[in-house]
C-alpha positions in Angstrom: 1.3 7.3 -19.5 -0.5 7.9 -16.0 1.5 7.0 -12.5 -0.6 6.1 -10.0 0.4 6.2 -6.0 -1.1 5.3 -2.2 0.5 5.8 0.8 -1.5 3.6 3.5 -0.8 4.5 7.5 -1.8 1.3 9.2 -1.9 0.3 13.0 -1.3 -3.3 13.4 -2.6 -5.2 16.1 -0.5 -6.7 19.5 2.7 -7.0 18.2 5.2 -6.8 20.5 8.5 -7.0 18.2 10.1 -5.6 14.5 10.2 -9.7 14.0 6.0 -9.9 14.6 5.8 -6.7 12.7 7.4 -8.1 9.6 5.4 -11.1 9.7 2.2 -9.0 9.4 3.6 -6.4 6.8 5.5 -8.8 4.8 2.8 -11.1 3.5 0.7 -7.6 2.7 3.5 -6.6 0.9 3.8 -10.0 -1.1 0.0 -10.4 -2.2 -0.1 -7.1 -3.8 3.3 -7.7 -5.4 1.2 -10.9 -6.8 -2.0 -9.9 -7.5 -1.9 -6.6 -9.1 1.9 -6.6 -10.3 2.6 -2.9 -8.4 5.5 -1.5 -7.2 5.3 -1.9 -3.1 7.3 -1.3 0.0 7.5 -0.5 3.3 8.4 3.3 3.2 7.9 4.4 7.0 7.8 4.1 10.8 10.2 1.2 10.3 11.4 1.6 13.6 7.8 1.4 15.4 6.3 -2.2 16.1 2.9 -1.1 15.7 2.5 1.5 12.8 3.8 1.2 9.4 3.5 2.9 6.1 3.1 0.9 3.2 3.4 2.9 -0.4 2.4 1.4 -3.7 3.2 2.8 -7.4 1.4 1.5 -10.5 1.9 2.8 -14.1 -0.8 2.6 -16.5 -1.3 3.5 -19.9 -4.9 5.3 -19.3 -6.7 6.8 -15.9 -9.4 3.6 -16.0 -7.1 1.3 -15.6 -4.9 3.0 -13.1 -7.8 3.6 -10.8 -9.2 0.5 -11.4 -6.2 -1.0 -10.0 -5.5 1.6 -7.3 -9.0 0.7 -6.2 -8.5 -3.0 -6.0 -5.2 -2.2 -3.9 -7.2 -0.4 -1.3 -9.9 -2.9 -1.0 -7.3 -5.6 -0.1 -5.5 -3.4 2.3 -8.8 -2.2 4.4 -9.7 -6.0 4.1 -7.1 -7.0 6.3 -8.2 -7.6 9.6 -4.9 -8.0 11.4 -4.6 -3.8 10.7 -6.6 -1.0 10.9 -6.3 1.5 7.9 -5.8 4.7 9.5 -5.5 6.5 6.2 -4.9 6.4 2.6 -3.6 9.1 0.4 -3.7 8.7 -3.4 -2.3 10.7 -6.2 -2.5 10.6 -9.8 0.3 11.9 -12.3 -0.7 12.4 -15.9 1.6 13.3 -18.7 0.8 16.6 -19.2 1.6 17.3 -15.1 4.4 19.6 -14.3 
């Protein structure tokens, strides 16, 4: 069993209010939810109208897969144009990890 992670920092664009903020985030949220069937969530600067921190989990039974998906996940974020992707971290966790 491998567990896959990403941590995306985004900027959003003029948004002016949490309300404007959540209808930017939320439908990211949602279309990974859909597409790749990850675990997903806001996870940071909740209290900021223009940053947030979206993280994503995704277990897999081997490391092609998982990356396969992790990759496909990144692509969609970066796509976005109503953010810009200010980072991405990504970790893998294998079975034989302490």
């Amino acid at each position: 069993m491998y567990v896959g992670t990403l941590s995306f920092d985004l900027l959003l664009g003029d948004i002016r209010s949490l309300k404007e903020k959540r209808s930017v985030v939320r439908p990211i949220v949602a279309e990974l939810q859909r597409k790749y069937a990850v675990s997903v969530a806001e996870v940071d600067h909740q209290d900021l109208h223009r940053r947030a921190v979206i993280g994503l989990a995704v277990v897999a039974g081997d490391t092609e897969h998982l990356t396969d998906v992790l990759d496909r996940c990144e692509r969609l974020v970066a796509g976005r144009p109503e953010v810009e992707l200010l980072s991405v971290r990504r970790r893998l966790h294998g079975e034989h990890d302490d």
